[in-house]
Every structure is written in structure tokens, then in C-alpha cells.
C-alpha positions in Angstrom: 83.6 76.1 86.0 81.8 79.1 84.0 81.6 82.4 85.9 78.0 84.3 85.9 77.8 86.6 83.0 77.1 90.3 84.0 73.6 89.7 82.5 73.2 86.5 84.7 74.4 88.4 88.1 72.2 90.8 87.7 69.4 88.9 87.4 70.4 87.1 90.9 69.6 90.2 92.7 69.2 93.9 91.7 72.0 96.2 93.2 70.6 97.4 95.9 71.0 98.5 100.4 72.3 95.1 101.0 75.5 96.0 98.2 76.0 99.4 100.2 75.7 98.2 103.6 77.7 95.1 103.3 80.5 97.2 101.2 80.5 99.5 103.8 80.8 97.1 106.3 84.1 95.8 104.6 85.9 99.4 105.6 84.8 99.2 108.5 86.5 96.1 109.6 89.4 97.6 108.1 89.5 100.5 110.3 88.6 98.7 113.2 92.4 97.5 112.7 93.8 100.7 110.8 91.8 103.0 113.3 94.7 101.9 115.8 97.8 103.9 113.9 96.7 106.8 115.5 97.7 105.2 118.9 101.0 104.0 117.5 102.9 107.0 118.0 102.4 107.5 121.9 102.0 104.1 122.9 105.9 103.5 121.8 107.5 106.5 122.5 105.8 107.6 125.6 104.8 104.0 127.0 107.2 101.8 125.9 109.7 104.5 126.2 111.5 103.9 122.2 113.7 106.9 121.4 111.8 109.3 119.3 114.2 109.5 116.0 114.8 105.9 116.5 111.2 105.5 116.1 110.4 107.9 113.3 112.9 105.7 111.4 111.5 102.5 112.0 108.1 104.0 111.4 109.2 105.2 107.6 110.9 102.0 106.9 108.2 99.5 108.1 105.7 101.9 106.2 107.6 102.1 102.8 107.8 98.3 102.9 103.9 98.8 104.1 103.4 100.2 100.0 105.9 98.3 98.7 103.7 95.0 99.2 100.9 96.7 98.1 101.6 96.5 94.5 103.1 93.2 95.3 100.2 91.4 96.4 98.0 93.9 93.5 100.0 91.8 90.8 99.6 88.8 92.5 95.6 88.8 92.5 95.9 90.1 88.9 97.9 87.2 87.5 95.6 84.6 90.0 94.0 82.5 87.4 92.2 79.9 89.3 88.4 79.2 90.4 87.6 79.7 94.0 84.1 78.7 95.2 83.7 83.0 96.6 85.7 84.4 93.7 88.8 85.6 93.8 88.9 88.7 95.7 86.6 87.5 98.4 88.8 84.6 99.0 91.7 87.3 99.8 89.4 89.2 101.7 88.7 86.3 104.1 92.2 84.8 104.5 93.4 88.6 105.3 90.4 89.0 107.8 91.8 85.9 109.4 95.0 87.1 110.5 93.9 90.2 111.3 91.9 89.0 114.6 95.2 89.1 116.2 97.7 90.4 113.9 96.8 94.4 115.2 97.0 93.8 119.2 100.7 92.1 118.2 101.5 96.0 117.6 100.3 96.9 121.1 102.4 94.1 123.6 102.9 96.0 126.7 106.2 95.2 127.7 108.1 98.6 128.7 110.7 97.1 130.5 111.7 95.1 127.8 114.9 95.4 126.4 116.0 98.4 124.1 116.8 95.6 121.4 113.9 93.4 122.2 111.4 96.8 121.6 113.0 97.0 118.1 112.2 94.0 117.1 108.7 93.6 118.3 107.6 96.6 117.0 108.7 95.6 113.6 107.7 92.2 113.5 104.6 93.2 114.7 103.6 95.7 112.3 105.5 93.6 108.9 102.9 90.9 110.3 100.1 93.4 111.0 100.2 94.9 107.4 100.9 91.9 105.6 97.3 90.7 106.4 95.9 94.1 106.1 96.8 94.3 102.9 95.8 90.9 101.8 92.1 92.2 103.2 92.4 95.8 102.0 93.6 95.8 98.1 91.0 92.7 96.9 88.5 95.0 99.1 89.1 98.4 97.1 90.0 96.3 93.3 86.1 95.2 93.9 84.3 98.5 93.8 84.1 98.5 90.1 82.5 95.0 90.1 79.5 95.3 91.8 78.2 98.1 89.1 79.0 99.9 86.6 76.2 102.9 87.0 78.0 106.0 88.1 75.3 106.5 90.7 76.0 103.2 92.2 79.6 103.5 92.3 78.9 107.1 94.0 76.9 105.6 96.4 79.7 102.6 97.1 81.9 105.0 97.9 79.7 107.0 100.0 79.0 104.0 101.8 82.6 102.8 102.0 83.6 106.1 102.9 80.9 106.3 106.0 81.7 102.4 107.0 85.6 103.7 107.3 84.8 106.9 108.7 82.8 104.8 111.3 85.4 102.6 112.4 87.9 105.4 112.5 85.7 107.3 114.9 85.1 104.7 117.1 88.4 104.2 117.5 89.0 107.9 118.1 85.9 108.5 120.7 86.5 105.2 122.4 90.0 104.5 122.9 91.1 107.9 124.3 88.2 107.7 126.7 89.4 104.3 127.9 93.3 104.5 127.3 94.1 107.4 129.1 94.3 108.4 132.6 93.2 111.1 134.9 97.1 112.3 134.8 96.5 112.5 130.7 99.1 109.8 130.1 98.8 106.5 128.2 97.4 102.6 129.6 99.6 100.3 127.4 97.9 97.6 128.8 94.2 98.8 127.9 95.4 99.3 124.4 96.7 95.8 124.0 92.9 94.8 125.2 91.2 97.1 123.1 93.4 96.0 119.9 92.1 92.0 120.7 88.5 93.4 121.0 88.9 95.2 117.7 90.2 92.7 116.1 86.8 90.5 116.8 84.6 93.2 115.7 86.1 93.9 112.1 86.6 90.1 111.7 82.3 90.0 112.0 82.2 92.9 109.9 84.3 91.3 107.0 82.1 88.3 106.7 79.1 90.3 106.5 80.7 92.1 104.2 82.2 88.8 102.3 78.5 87.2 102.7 76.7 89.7 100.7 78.3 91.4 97.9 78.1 90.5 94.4 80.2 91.0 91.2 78.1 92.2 88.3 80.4 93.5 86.2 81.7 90.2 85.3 82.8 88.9 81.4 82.7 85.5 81.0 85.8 83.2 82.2 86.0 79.5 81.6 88.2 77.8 84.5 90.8 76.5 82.4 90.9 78.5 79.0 94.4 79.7 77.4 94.8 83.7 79.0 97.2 86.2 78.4 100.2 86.2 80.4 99.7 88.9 82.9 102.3 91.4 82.3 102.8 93.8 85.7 105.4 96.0 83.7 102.6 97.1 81.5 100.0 97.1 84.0 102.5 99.7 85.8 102.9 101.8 82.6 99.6 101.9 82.5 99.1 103.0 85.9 101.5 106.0 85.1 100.1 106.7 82.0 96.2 107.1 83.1 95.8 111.0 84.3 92.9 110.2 86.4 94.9 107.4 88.4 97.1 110.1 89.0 94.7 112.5 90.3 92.9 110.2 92.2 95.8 108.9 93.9 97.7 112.4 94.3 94.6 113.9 96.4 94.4 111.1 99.0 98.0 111.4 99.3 97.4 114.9 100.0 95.0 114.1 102.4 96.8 111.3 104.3 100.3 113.4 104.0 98.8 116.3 106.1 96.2 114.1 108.2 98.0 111.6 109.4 101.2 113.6 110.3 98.8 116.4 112.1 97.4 113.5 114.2 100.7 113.3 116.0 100.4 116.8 116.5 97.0 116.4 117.5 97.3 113.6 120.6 100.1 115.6 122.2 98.0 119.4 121.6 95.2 117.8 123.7 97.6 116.2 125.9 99.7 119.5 126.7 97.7 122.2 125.6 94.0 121.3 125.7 94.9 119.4 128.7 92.1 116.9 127.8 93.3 113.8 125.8 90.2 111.9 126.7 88.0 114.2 124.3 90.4 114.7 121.5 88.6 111.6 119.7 85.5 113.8 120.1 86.7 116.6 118.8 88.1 115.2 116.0 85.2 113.1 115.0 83.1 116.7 114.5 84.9 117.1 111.8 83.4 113.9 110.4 80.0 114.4 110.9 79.2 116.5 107.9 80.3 112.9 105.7 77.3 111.4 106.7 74.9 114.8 106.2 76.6 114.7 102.9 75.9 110.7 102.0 72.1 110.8 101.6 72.6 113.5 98.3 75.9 111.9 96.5 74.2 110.5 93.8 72.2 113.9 93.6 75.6 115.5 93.5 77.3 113.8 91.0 74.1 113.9 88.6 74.0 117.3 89.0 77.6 118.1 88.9 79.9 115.7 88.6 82.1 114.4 91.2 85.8 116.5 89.9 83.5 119.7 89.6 81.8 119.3 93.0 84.6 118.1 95.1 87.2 121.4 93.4 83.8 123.6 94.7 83.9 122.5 97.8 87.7 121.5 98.3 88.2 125.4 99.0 86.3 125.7 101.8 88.3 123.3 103.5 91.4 124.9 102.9 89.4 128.2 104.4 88.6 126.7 106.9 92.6 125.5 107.5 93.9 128.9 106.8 91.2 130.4 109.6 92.5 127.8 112.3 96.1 130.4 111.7 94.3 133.0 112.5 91.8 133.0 115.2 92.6 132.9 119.1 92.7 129.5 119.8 93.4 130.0 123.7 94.2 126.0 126.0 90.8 127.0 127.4 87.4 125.9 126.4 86.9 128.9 124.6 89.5 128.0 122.4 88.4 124.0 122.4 85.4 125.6 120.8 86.3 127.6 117.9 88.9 124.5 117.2 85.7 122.6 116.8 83.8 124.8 114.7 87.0 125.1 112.1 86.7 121.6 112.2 83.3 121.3 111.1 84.1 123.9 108.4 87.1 121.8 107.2 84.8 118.7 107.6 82.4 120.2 105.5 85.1 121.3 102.7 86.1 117.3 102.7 82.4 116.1 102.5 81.6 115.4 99.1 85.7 114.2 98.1 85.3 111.6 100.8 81.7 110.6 99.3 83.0 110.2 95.9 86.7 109.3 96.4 86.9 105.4 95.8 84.3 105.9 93.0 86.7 108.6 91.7 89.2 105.9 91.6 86.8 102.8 90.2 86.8 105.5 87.5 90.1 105.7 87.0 90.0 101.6 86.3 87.2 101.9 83.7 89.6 104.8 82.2 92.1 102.0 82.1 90.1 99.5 80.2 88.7 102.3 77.9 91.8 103.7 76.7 94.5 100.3 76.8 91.8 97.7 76.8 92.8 95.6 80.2 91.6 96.5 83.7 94.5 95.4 85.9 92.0 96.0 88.8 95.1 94.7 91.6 97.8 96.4 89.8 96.2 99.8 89.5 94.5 100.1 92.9 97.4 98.4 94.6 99.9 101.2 93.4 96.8 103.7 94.2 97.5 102.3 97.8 101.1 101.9 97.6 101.2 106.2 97.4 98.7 106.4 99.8 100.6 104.6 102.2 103.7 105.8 101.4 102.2 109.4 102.1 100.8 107.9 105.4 104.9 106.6 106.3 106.1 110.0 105.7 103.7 112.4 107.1 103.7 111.0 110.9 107.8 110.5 110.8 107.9 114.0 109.4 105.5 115.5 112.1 107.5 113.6 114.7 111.2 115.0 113.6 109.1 118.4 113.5 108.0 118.1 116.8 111.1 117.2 118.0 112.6 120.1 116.6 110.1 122.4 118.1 110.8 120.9 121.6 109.1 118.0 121.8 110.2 115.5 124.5 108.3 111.7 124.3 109.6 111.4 127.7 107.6 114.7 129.3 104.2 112.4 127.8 101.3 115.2 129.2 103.9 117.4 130.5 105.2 119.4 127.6 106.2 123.1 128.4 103.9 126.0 127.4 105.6 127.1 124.6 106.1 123.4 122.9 102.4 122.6 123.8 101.5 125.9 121.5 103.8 124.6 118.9 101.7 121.6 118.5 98.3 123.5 118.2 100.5 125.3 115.2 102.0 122.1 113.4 98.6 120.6 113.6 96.9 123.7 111.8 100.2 124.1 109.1 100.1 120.3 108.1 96.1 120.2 107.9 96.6 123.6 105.6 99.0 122.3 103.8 97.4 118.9 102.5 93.9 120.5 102.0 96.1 122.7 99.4 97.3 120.1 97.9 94.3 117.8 97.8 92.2 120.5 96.0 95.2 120.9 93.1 94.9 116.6 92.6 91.4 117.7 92.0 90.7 119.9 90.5 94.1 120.8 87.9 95.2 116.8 88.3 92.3 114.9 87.7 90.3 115.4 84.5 87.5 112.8 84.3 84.6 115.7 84.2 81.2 114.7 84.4 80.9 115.0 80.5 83.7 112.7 79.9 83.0 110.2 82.7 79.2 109.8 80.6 80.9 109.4 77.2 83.2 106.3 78.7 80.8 104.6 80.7 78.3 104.5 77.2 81.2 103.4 75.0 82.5 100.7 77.4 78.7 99.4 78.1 78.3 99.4 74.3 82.2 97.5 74.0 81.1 94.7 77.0 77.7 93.9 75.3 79.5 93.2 71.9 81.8 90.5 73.8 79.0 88.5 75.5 
């Protein structure tokens, strides 16, 4: 069986707003299950009643194992030689979609009065499972960004499109959910969870065979089904990993980002819960900071003509850690008043992110061309796959972190809405220090990490073009 040449792909169908959308719509059926973490947290230790530290360590161990399989099933797609009738990493895409119809709401089983025991092993069963297919969906789905085209604009726009379709999925998860999952009293429904994980689960299934339906590999060499390959060698595909200063970069910032994030959303539910006194619109606060993503989509292909997309996203990296820094200092009073200028730091901070998140997996398809450019092999599974295994591994650490914080500062799972003053104002200040902290960070990946510059990223992408058309 003989593979399209890139030559012969392109000429099926010019890249286009069917790539973007349906590459888009692959995120988005990823968060539709991923969008639930955020509920993770309270649904187990308030709801189902799991002791706080108990769950902070099964959290960081079913998360480590979370990036451990990353690079795991990275290696195997790498060293997959054989034919399949949608190519390989569509193939991975749909079997992972499969088991992700139900896989998420096995997280969510309301069953409080369950055993101690019985809770421990449900919630780690669930989530092993949970993941497993996740990340049978999710690594095939990043590894193809750099096959569908090789124009920096494109790519630009990929990720801008990726970056809204996950963005998307996240913030219906964050609007919705709270709105329907809480009560009056400010305390969780298990039971409207577990329906709204099955529901979920429908929705990104539909949204991954879009997505599986109409993409299309153009940056594609010729492969005959059956010829002698080398031996794929992960070891060296690791080095290389390690080796390649824009992986590095690319990788370190999200970890940032995720690190701080995704332990300040802890932080976040039990603020609104206890301080804000409104759990029902934290998903709507939250998702403000969001909204200047998809004012910044329309003009990231201007911005990385212009600018380049490590020189724009430094510039603008700094006013997101402003905007962090400002949220320590102003009067954010449990009133509305105080609701308010929360929001409007969140904007700020929204805005700092806008062009990174634009730009970020195109950043990274980058970092793979680097790859090829300076060792001569790709290694698309390996080096994404590792890409994610840190990303995860920052996601396992920052919300068990956050929670042994919060316990420190008084936090009491069993108290759910009813926190005391004092520890509800502790919240509102481990949010702000954790969101401060990894838009630091992020901004050093960036801009003192990463060091594909616009001029550099040109010179590869003319000198691999130039390599790929000798070999056809």
C-alpha cells in the first residue's frame, strides 16, 4: 500500500477552514472529558466524603502514572509500522474516542456511602481507565499538528484553532456544570455530575469523528507498506527530546501554566464556595479570563508574521504576570465589588496569556521540525508524548500541592461551603500566589528557555522544505 506523497495530498484539497475547524474540533472532545478534573477535587472529598491527604496522594500517584503512559503509548505509535485504512494516528484517535464515551462518568459514581476501601479503589480504577483512553485520543491528536502543514502561518492558525476548540470545551464545562451541579446551599450534586460526565462523553465522541473525518496529512514522505525500516530506538528518541532547547521551552511554559492553574482551581471552587459565596458563577468568572483567546485568534498569523511567536508571547507574557501581582494588591472584598475587580484582573491576565495559548501547540510542532532539522528523525509520539508526560506531571502536582496547602491554611473538605472567614480569605490568597507564580515561570520558558526566534524558525522551515523535496 503506497502512502500519498506530500505533493499528492496537497493536491486532494488545499489546507484550508475545514483543517482548522475539524482540528479544533479534536480538542474539543478532549476537554469535553478533561474539562471534568476541575470537578474532581470536590466531588471526592466533599461528596464522597475521601479524607483530604488520603486523596491528594492518590491524586499524585494516579497522575504520575497519568505521564508515565504518555511516553509509553508516544513510543508505541512511533515504532507502529503497519497500514491502517485512516492512517495511523487517526486510527488511535478513534479507538481512544471509543472508550472515552463512558470511561469519564466512571470517575464520577455517586456512591457516598460506599465503603472507605471500596472509594479507594473506584476512584483509582476509574481514573487508570479514564486516562488510559485519553491518552490513546490525546498524544496521536497533538503528534498530528505538524502533518497537516508545514507553513508557519498554518501551523499558527492550528494552534489557534486547537487552542479556541479546548478553550471551548473547558468553558463549557466551567459555565455549565457549576450552574447545574450545585445547590442553593453552595454544596455539590454527585448525582448530576455522574449525568453530566455520560452526556459529555457523547458530545466529544461527535466531535472526534468530525474531527477524524476531515483532517489531512500533507506533510507526508513516501512509505511503502512493507519496506525494510529502521528499528525505532525510544532511548534515542528520549535523548533527543532532552537535547532539543526548544522542546524544553515549549514544554517548561505549559508546565508553568498547568503547575499554577490547575492547583489555583482548587483554590478557586472553594473561594467562590466560602468566600464569594457564589459557586454557581465561578465557571463564569473564570471563563472571562478566556475571552481575550478568541479576540486574539482572528490576528495570529498576523502576529507571528510580524513578530514571531517567542518574541510576541515574552511581550505579552508580562502583562499577565501584572495582572497576577495586581490581584495581591487591590481590595478584593466577598462582595460584588470585589467579584468585579477579580474579574477585570482576570481579563488582564487573560489578555497576558492570549497570544501563548494562540501559538503554543505550533510552538511545540516547531520544536519537532527542530528535531528533524538538527538529528534527522521526527519521533513525532516520542517527543510530544514526553511534552505531555511534564505537562501532566505538572497537572498531578499542582492540585495535590494546593490541596496539602489548603489544608494547612485550615481547610476542612468536610465544612464543603462552610469554611470560616479567615480560611475562606486564605483561598482568595492561594488562588492569586499560585496563578503569580506560574505566569512567572511561564514567561522565563519563553522567553530565556525557548530560542526558536522568528529568524531562526524561517531559516529551518526553508532548509527542511529544500531537504524533503530532494527525497521525493
Amino acid at each position: 500500500m503506497m502512502k500519498h506523497t506530500r505533493t499528492e495530498q496537497q493536491a486532494l484539497r488545499p489546507f484550508g477552514l475545514r483543517d482548522k475547524l475539524a482540528y479544533g474540533a479534536g480538542d474539543f472532545g478532549c476537554n469535553m472529558s478533561f474539562g471534568l478534573k476541575g470537578t474532581l477535587i470536590i466531588f471526592w472529598t466533599q461528596f464522597m466524603g475521601l479524607d483530604t491527604m488520603l486523596y491528594a496522594l492518590l491524586y499524585a500517584i494516579v497522575q504520575i502514572w497519568d505521564a508515565i503512559n504518555d511516553p509509553l503509548i508516544g513510543s508505541l505509535i512511533d515504532a507502529d509500522r503497519r497500514a491502517y485504512r485512516l492512517g495511523k494516528f487517526r486510527t488511535y484517535i478513534l479507538v481512544g474516542s471509543v472508550g472515552l464515551l463512558f470511561a469519564g462518568a466512571l470517575c464520577f459514581l455517586p456512591v457516598p456511602g460506599a465503603p472507605a476501601m471500596v472509594k479507594n479503589i473506584l476512584f483509582v480504577a476509574g481514573y487508570v481507565l479514564w486516562d488510559a483512553f485519553y491518552t490513546i485520543a490525546n498524544v496521536p491528536y497533538g503528534s498530528m499538528l505538524p502533518l497537516i502543514s508545514e507553513d508557519a502561518g498554518d501551523r499558527a492558525q492550528l494552534s489557534s484553532w486547537r487552542s479556541a476548540g479546548g478553550i471551548l470545551g473547558q468553558a463549557i464545562c466551567m459555565v455549565v456544570l457549576p450552574l447545574i451541579v450545585y445547590g442553593e446551599d453552595d454544596n455539590l450534586i454527585g448525582e448530576r455530575v455522574f449525568l453530566m460526565a455520560l452526556l459529555l462523553g457523547v458530545v466529544g465522541f461527535a466531535a472526534f469523528q468530525f474531527m477524524i473525518r476531515n483532517t489531512l496529512e500533507r506533510v507526508e514522505t513516501t512509505v511503502t507498506c512493507g519496506e525494510e525500516l529502521p528499528k525505532f530506538n525510544f532511548v534515542q528518541a528520549a535523548k533527543n527530546f532532552f537535547t532539543n532547547r526548544p522542546a524544553l521551552g515549549a514544554t517548561l511554559a505549559p508546565v508553568a501554566m498547568f503547575l499554577g492553574q490547575s492547583g489555583a482551581t482548587t483554590a478557586a471552587t472553594v473561594m467562590f464556595q466560602s468566600y464569594f459565596h457564589k459557586a454557581s458563577l465561578s465557571g463564569v468568572v473564570t471563563m472571562m479570563g478566556i475571552l481575550p483567546l478568541f479576540l486574539c485568534m482572528p490576528f495570529a498569523r498576523r502576529i507571528v508574521a510580524k513578530w514571531g511567536k517567542k518574541e510576541a508571547s515574552a511581550a505579552t507574557g508580562l502583562i499577565s504576570v501584572a495582572a497576577c501581582a495586581l490581584m495581591l494588591i487591590l481590595p478584593i472584598t466577598p462582595d460584588g465589588r470585589g467579584i468585579l475587580i477579580f474579574t477585570v484582573c482576570q481579563i488582564l491576565n487573560g489578555l497576558g496569556q492570549a497570544v501563548y495559548q494562540c501559538v503554543s501547540y505550533s510552538m511545540m510542532a516547531d520544536a519537532i521540525d527542530y528535531n528533524e532539522w538538527k538529528h534527522g528523525v521526527r519521533d513525532e509520539g516520542t517527543t510530544y508524548a514526553l511534552h505531555s508526560f511534564f505537562r501532566k506531571l505538572a497537572q498531578s502536582i499542582g492540585p495535590s500541592i494546593c490541596l496539602v496547602l489548603a489544608t494547612g491554611l485550615g481547610y476542612v473538605a468536610a465544612n464543603e461551603a462552610n469554611q470560616t472567614p479567615e480560611v475562606a480569605k486564605n483561598m482568595l490568597y492561594l488562588y492569586v500566589g499560585m496563578t503569580l507564580f506560574g505566569a512567572v515561570l511561564k514567561w522565563v520558558a519563553i522567553a530565556l528557555v525557548y530560542d526558536l526566534d522568528k529568524k531562526t524558525v524561517e531559516q529551518m522551515q526553508t532548509e527542511l522544505a529544500q531537504r524533503r523535496s530532494s527525497q521525493e
